[in-house]
VOGU-3710 file (C-alpha; in Angstrom, 3 decimals, decimal comma):
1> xxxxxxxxxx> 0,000/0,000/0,000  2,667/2,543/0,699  4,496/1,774/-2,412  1,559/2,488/-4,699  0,966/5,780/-2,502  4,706/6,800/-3,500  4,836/5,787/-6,869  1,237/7,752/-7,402  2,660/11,218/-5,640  5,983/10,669/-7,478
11> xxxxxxxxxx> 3,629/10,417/-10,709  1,841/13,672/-9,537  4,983/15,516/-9,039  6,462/14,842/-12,377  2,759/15,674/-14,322  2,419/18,899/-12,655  5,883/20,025/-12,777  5,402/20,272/-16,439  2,759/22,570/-16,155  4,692/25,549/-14,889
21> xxxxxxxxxx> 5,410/27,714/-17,989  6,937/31,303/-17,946  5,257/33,058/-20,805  6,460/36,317/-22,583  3,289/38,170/-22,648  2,969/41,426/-21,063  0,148/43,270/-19,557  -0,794/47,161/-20,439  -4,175/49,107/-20,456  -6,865/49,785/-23,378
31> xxxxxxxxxx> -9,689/52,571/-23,463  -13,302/51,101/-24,290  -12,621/51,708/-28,058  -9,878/49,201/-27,633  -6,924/51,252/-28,049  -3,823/51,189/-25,898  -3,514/53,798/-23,115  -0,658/52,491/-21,381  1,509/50,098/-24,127  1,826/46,344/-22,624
41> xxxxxxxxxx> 5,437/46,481/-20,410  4,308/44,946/-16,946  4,770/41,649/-16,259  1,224/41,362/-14,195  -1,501/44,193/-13,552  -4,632/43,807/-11,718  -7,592/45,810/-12,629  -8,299/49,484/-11,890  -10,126/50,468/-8,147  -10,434/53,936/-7,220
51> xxxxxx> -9,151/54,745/-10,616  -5,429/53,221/-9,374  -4,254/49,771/-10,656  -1,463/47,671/-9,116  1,439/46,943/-11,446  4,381/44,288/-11,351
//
């Protein structure tokens, strides 16, 4: 029993390892007509409250 529990979390660990990715996108801001206010440069932005957005 606790071999098939190890070889099942050692079969986890190598599936989901895989499924970290970096990607090269970048994040920037559009107006409601869809073009860009602020050109894509940050790696993550969250959405605007209190007409402030966070930025990474």
């Amino acid at each position: 029993m606790k071999r098939k529990v190890f070889i099942l979390s050692i079969f986890f660990v190598i599936l989901f390892t895989g499924c970290l990715q970096e990607t090269e996108y970048n994040f920037g801001y559009i107006d409601k007509t869809g073009n860009f206010v602020i050109e894509p440069q940050f790696d993550n932005a969250l959405p605007f409250n209190e007409d402030m957005a966070a930025v990474m």
